[in-house]
N, C-alpha and C positions, 0 to 999 in steps of 0.2 A: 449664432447657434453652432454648437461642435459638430464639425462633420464626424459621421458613424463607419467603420469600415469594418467589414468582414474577409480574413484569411480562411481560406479553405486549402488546407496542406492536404492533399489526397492521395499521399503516402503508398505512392508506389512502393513494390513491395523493393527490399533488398537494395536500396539507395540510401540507410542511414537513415530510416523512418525510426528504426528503435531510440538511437541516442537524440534525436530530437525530439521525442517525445519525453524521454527520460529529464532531457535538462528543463521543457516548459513543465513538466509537473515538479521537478525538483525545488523549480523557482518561481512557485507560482504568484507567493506574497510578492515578490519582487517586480514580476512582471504585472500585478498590480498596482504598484505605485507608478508604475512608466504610463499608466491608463491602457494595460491590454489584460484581458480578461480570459483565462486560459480554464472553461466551466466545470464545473463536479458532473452541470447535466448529461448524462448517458455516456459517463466514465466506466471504460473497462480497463484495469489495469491504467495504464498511464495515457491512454488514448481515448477518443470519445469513439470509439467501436460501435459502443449500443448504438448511438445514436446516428452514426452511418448505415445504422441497420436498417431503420428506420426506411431508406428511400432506396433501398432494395427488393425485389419481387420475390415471391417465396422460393424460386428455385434459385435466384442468385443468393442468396443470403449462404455466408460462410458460415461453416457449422460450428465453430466458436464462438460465434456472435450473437450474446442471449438477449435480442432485442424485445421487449417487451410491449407489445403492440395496446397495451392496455393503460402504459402509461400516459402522463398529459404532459409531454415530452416539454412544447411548444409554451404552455405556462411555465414551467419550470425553470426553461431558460429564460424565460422573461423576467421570471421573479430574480434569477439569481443576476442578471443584468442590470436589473432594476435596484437590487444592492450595492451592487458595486459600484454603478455609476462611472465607468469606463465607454470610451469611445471606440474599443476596436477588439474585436473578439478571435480569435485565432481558434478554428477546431483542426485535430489533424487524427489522420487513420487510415491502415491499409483498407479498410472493407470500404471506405471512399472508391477506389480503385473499380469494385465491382459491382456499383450503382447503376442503376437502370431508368431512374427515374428523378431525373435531372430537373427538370421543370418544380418536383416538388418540393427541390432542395430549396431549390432559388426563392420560392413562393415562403414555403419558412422561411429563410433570413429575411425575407421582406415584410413578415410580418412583426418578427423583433426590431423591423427597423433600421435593417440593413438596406440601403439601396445599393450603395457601393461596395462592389463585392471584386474579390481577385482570389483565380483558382490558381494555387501555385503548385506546382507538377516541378519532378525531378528524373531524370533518364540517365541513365545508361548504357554505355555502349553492350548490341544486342547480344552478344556470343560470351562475355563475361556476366551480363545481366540470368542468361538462362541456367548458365554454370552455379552463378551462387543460388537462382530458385529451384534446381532441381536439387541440388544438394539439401535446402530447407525442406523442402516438401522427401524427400527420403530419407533425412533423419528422423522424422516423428512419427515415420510407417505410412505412409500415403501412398505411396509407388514404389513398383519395385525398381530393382537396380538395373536401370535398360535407360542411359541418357538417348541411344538411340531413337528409342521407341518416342519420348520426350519431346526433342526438338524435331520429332517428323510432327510430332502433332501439333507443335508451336506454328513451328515454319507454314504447315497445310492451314493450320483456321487462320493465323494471323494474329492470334491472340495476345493481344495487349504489347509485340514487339514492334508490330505498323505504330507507330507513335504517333504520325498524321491523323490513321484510320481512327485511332484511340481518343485525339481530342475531339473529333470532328462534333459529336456531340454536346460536349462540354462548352465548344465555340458556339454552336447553335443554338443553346439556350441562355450562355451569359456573354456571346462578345468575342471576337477577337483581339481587342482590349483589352480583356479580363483574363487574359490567359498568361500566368508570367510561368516562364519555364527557366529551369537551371541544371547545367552538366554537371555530374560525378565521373571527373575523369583527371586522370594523373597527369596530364599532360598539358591540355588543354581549356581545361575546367576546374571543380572544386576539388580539393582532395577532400574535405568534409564539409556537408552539408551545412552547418547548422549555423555556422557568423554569415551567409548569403541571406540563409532566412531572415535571420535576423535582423538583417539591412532592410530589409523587405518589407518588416513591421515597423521601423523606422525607429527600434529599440537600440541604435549601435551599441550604446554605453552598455548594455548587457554583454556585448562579447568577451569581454575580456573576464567577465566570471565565469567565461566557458573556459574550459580544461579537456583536451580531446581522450577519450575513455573506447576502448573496444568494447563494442557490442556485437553478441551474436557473434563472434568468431569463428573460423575456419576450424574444425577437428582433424584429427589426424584419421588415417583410413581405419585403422581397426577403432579407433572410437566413435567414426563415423558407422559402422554399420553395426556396432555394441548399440549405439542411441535406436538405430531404425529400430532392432529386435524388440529392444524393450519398451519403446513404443507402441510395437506393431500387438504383442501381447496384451499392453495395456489399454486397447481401445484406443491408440494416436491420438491420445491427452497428452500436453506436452505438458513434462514435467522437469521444470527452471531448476531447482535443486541439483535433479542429479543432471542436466547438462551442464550445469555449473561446473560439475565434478571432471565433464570429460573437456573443457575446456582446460583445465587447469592443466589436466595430464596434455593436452594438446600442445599447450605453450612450453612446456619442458622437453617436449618432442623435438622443437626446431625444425618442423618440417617443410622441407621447398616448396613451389606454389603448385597445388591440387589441380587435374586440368582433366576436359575432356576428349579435348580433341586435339587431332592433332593438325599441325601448320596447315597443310593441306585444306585441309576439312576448313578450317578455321576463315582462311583467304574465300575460300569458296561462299561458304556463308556469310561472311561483312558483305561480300559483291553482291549478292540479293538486296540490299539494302541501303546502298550508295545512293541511289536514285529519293528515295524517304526520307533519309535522313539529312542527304543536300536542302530538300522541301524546306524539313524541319527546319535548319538552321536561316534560309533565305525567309521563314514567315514568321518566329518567333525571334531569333538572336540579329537578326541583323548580318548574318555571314553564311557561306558556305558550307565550310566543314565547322563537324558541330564535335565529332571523335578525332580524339590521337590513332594512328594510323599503327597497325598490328605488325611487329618485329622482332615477333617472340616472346618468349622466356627461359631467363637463364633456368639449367638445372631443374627442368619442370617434371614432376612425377604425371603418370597417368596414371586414373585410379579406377584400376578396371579390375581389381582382383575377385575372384570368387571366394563365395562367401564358405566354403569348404575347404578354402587354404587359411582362412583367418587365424591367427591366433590370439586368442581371448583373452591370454592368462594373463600378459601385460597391463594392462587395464582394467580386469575385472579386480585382481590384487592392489593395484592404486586405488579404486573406486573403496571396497572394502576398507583398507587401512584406514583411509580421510575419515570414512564413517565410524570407523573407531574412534577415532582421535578426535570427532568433533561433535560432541554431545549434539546438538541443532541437525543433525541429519538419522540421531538413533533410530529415534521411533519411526522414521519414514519409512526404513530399510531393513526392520531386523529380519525380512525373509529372505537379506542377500545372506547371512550367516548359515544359512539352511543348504544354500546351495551346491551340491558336491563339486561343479566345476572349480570353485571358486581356491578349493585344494588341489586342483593341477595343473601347473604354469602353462601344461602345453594342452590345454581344454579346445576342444575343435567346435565345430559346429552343432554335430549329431548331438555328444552330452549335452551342450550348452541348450538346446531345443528342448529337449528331454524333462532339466530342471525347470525351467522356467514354466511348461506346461503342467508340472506337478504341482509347483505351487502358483498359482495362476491366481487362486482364492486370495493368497496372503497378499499378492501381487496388488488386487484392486483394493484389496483392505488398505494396507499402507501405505500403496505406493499412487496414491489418488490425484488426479488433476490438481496440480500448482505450478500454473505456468509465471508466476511471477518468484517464488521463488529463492532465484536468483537475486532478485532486486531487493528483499528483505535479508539477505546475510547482510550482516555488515563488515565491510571489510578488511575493519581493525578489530574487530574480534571475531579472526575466524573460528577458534576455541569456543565460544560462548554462544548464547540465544539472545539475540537484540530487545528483548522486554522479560523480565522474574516475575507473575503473577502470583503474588505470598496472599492464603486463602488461610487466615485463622478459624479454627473451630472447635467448638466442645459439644458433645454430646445435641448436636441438632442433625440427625441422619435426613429429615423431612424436606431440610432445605439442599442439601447435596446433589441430586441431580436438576435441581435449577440450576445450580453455579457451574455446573457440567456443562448444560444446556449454552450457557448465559456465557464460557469459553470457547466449545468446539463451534460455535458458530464463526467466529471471528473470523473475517475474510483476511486477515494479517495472521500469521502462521509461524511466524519467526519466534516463539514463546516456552519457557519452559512454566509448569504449573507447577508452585510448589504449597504443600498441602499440608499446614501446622497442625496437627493432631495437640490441644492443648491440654496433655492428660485425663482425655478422655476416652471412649469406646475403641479399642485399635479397630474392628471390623468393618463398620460401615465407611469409614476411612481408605482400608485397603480395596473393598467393594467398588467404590466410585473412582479410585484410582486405578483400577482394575480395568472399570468400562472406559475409563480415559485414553489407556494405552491401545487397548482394539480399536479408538476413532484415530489411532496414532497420533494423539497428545504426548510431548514428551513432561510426565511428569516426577515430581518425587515428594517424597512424603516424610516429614519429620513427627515423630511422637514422644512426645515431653512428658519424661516421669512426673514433674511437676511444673503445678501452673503458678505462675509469678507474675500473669498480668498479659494483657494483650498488647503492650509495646513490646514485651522482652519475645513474646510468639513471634511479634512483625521483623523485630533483629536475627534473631533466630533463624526466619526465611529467609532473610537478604543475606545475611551471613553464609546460609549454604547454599547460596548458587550463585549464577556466576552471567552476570548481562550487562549491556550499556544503559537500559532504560526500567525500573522497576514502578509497581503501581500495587493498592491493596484491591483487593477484590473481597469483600467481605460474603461470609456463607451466606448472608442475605438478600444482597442486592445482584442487582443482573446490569447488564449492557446491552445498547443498540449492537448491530452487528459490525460496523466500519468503525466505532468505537477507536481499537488498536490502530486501524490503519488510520485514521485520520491524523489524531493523536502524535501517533510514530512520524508520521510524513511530516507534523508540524516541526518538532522538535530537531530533523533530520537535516529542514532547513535555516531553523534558526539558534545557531550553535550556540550564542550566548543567554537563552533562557533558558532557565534549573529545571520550569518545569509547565506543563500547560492543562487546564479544564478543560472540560465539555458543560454544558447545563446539563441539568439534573430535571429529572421528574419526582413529584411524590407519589411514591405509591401505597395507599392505603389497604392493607391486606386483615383478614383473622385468622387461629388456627383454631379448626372445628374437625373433630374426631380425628386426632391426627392427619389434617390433611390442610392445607394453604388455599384457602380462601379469598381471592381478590373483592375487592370493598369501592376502591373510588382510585381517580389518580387527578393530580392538579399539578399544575407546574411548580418545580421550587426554587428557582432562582434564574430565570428566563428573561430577566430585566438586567442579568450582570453584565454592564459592558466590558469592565476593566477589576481588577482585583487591587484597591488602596490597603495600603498597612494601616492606614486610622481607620479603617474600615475594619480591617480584620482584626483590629483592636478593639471591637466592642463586643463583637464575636465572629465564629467561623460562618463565612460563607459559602463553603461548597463542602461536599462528602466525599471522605478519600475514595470510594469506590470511580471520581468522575478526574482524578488526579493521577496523571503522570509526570513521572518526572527522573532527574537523568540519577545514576549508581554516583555520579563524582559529588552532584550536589546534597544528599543524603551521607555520602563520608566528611562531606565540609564540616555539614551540622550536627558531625557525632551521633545521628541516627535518631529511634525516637528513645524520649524520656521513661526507661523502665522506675521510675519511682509512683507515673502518674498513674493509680487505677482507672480514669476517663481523662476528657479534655486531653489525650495522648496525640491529636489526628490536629486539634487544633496549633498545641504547640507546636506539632513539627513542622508546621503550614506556616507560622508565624517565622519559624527560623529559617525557611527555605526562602521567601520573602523580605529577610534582611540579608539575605544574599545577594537576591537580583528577580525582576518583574516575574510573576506566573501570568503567562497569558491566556487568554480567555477562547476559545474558540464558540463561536455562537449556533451551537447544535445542538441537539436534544439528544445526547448518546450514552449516561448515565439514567439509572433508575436507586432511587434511594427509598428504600423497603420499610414501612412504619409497620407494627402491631399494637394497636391501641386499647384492645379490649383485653389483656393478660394481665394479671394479679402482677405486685410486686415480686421481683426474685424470679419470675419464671424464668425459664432455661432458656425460651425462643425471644425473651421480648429484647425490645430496644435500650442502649444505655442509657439513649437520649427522652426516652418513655418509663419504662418500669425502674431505672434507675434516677431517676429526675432529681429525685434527693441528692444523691451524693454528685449529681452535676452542679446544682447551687453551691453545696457545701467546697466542691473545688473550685468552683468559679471564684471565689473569696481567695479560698487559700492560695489558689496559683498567682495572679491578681497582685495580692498583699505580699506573697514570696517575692515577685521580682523588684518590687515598687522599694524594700526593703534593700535587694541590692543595688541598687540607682541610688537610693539616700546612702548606705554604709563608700559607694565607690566615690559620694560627690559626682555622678553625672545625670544625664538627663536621656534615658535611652527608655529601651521596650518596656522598665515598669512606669513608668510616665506615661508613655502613651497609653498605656492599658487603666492607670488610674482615669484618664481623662476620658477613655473610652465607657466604663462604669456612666460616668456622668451623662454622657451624650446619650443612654442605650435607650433612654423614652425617644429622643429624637429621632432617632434611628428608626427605632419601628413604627414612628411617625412617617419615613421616609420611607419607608418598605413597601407601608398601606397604600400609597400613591401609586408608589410603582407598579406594585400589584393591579390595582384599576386602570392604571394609564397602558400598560401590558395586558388587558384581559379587553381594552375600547380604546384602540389607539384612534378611532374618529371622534371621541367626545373632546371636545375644542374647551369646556370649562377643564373637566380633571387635568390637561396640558395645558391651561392657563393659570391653572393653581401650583400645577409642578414648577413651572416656569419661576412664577412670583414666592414660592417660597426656597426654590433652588435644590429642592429632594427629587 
């Protein structure tokens, strides 16, 4: 039997928790084939947050952390355990850190199955550890600017810097065996975390597709307390975009190392802690000293200025220009244009208060909680929006604030919406484009004197904007909400596929007295494991509303076919696919939108319903077009396989029927004895 093991990275804070989490989610396929399972369950951003929430009491719980106590946390991971079929599961999260209810952790892993458990814990030395937390905690508006005030209240509770006091817990419910601990320290220990851990998980061979990356970087002073302000304004929502922003200008800065204290102070403080941290190293490492030994710092600034000597203007006018110049931050930010500091180099304090409280409104309008952010620019297109969602329409105002809905939900944010007006009503068009840009959607809208077909609209869109990842969003259909991110994350990590699905639901809708009607929903391709070309040679299997896929692979294949009136979604699926594999990811994050009770020709119905004629009539002719240039070139390419595909299409949905049954009673033992023996 395989033995099970459970990592628990408890992600102290400000030890290089962010880029270890960054690379286990970036890699996550990967860390799957090694057999370690890095879960979706009670994912916040790139860490399992939610689900550290979980074994927190309600006055510990961090106020970021939107654990949902109503979920069935504990099935969840079992099911997704239970798919995977990995032997070692790795959770990691600072809100680990401020768990109170240790016993219940352990009780969970042992009910998935974990008996073998190791809590892995990372320290730092104590006077640089408080330096970089108080700095994180008064960049987002937490506290004011008094480190004094800070480390009297550290040093007095004891909080979380006693490293003994801190596991003592941890040891009492799982072991002094169970405790692996590891140094971030330049001297003596890691300079980065994250090839130890990895030793740890017994993944080495992963190290080397590590690439050491800054995270959370040092700012310089005046963009340090430009972040507190606008923070502190904006409700201490940290928002990843624009520290992204003051990072940038930070590293152009070159500034010498940020400090609080000085020598003095500093000697004085380690000496508190000689005595703990000897502890530390004789009962966890095996040695005495566990820190490098403090001998300064070259050229060290202290950064003790008052906030009425600041000057702003440096910074506020870098912040501004970037936002000009990079379409993916417009709509965040259009109320920095508003603000009059931002016209004077030598802007102080007073003004700079003054603006910000005047527009306060616009503040939370655009400038709303995205603390990820950052981690959706991409960072070879900083010019562009990492996904173009190209949204064709003509004259259906009804369906319009669904596909609003069905975008500004999207927990991925890195998007521009662009919104093909295909010669029809400009108003309702600009209207919903309108309410797009108040949820700070950055969108744009093209209106076509004339309409030439819904391929040359979808060219049209990709043609005017500008991203690494593009997808259609039809006025009709909607999305799950993680839809983008999932999607985006897959593609991020695996660099040679054009392009990847979601399953699709059907949903059966009417329209009555002008208004959308919901009817029924059934799954509609929930059985796909993998996307075959002789498969999608006899027809399409998935709806572009559940397809993404990359700007390069779409310029490969010349874009879609403006000659075809239908079957345009198909062919360009077919040519994206003689490229290279579309992968499947197995979630229900597409909804594909039927109307089946509409007269022929109506304006709302489906191509694939009220135009059903002229889909037969092109299924021949496309079909008979290619098969004609295979015979005229003498070869044997996609109109062959599509001839042959005709032939098989009774088998097929002979093959479907199965699936469908064997997908709807995965315990009937005949329907998967019958799939089996006939191999559909």
């Amino acid at each position: 039997m395989i033995s099970k093991k459970a990592f628990v990275h408890i992600g102290f804070p400000k030890t290089g928790t962010t880029s270890l989490q960054a690379f286990f989610y970036q890699h996550r396929a990967d860390f799957l084939r090694h057999g370690v399972l890095y879960p979706e369950t009670g994912r916040l951003w790139h860490a399992q947050h939610e689900l550290a929430g979980l074994f927190q009491s309600e006055e510990k719980r961090l106020y970021w952390v939107k654990t949902n106590l109503e979920k069935p946390y504990l099935q969840m991971l079992q099911e997704e355990l239970q798919d995977s079929r990995n032997s070692t599961l790795i959770l990691s999260s600072e809100a680990f850190t401020f768990i109170d209810k240790h016993g219940d952790l352990k009780d969970f892993l042992n009910k998935c199955g974990f008996q073998d458990i190791e809590i892995v814990c990372v320290f730092k030395r104590q006077d640089l550890w408080m330096e970089s937390a108080f700095t994180q905690i008064y960049k987002i508006g937490l506290v004011d600017f008094n480190f004094k005030a800070y480390l009297d209240s550290q040093v007095n509770r004891q909080k979380r810097i006693d490293y003994i006091s801190y596991l003592e817990p941890w040891e009492k419910v799982f072991g002094k065996e169970s405790i692996g601990v590891e140094i971030l320290d330049h001297e003596i220990g890691h300079k980065d975390i994250v090839p130890p851990v990895l030793n740890r998980l017994g993944v080495e061979g992963m190290v080397h597709k590590y690439s050491r990356e800054r995270h959370n970087p040092a700012l310089a002073p005046d963009a340090l307390h430009y972040a507190h302000l606008i923070h502190k304004e904006n409700g201490n929502e940290l928002l990843g975009w624009f520290l992204q922003l003051l990072e940038e200008y930070s590293e152009q800065q070159r500034n010498p190392k940020l400090i609080f204290l000085e020598n003095e102070e500093r000697e004085n403080l380690l000496g508190k802690y000689n005595s703990i941290n000897r502890k530390l190293g004789e009962k966890y490492l095996g040695r005495e000293t566990v820190f490098s030994d403090f001998e300064g710092f070259e050229n060290p600034v202290m950064l003790c200025p008052e906030l009425h000597d600041v000057d702003f203007g440096p910074v506020c006018l870098y912040v501004m220009n970037e936002i000009k110049k990079r379409a993916v931050f417009r709509q965040k930010a259009q109320w920095l244009e508003r603000l009059q500091y931002l016209e004077n180099q030598n802007a102080r304090i007073e003004d700079f208060m003054k603006s910000l409280k005047r527009n306060k409104k616009k503040i939370s309008r655009n400038m709303g909680p995205d603390s990820q952010g950052m981690d959706s620019v991409d960072p070879g297109n900083r010019g562009c929006s990492k996904v173009a969602i190209i949204t064709r329409t003509k004259n259906r105002p009804i369906m319009l604030p669904r596909v609003l809905r069905s975008i500004g939900q999207q927990t991925f944010k890195d998007f521009i919406w662009v919104l093909v007006n295909d010669s029809g009503d400009w108003k309702p068009i600009e209207e919903i484009a309108e309410q797009a840009e108040e949820l700070g959607i950055n969108v744009k809208v093209l209106h076509r004197e004339k309409s030439i077909g819904m391929e040359a609209a979808s060219n049209d869109g990709v043609r005017q904007s500008n991203s690494q990842y593009i997808v259609i969003h039809d006025d009709d259909d909607t999305w799950e909400a993680e839809f983008l991110e999932r999607t985006v994350g897959y593609l991020d990590e695996s660099l040679n596929v054009p392009g990847v699905i979601t399953w699709s639901n059907r949903i059966d809708e009417n329209i009555e007295n002008n208004c959308i009607r919901f009817s029924g929903v059934s799954p509609y391709n929930h059985w796909l494991k993998n996307v075959y070309l002789s498969d999608l040679a006899i027809e399409n299997r998935f709806p572009p509303i559940s397809f993404l896929f990359r700007r390069s692979a779409y310029e490969a294949v010349g874009g879609f076919d403006e000659e075809l009136p239908v079957l345009g979604d198909w062919d360009f699926h077919l040519k994206i696919l003689m490229k290279g594999d579309i992968h499947v990811l197995p979630y229900v994050l597409a909804n594909y939108h039927f109307r089946v009770n509409l007269e022929k020709d109506n304006i709302y119905g489906n191509t694939v319903t009220s135009g059903v004629e002229k889909h037969i009539l092109y299924d021949a002719i496309y079909r008979n077009r290619k098969l004609r240039e295979d015979i005229k070139n003498g070869t044997s390419g996609i109109g062959s396989l599509l001839a042959l595909g005709q032939m098989f299409r009774r088998t097929n949905h002979l093959s479907d029927v199965f699936a469908r049954l064997t997908h709807a009673s995965h315990s009937n033992r005949l329907l998967s004895f019958i799939r089996k023996v006939l191999k559909v």
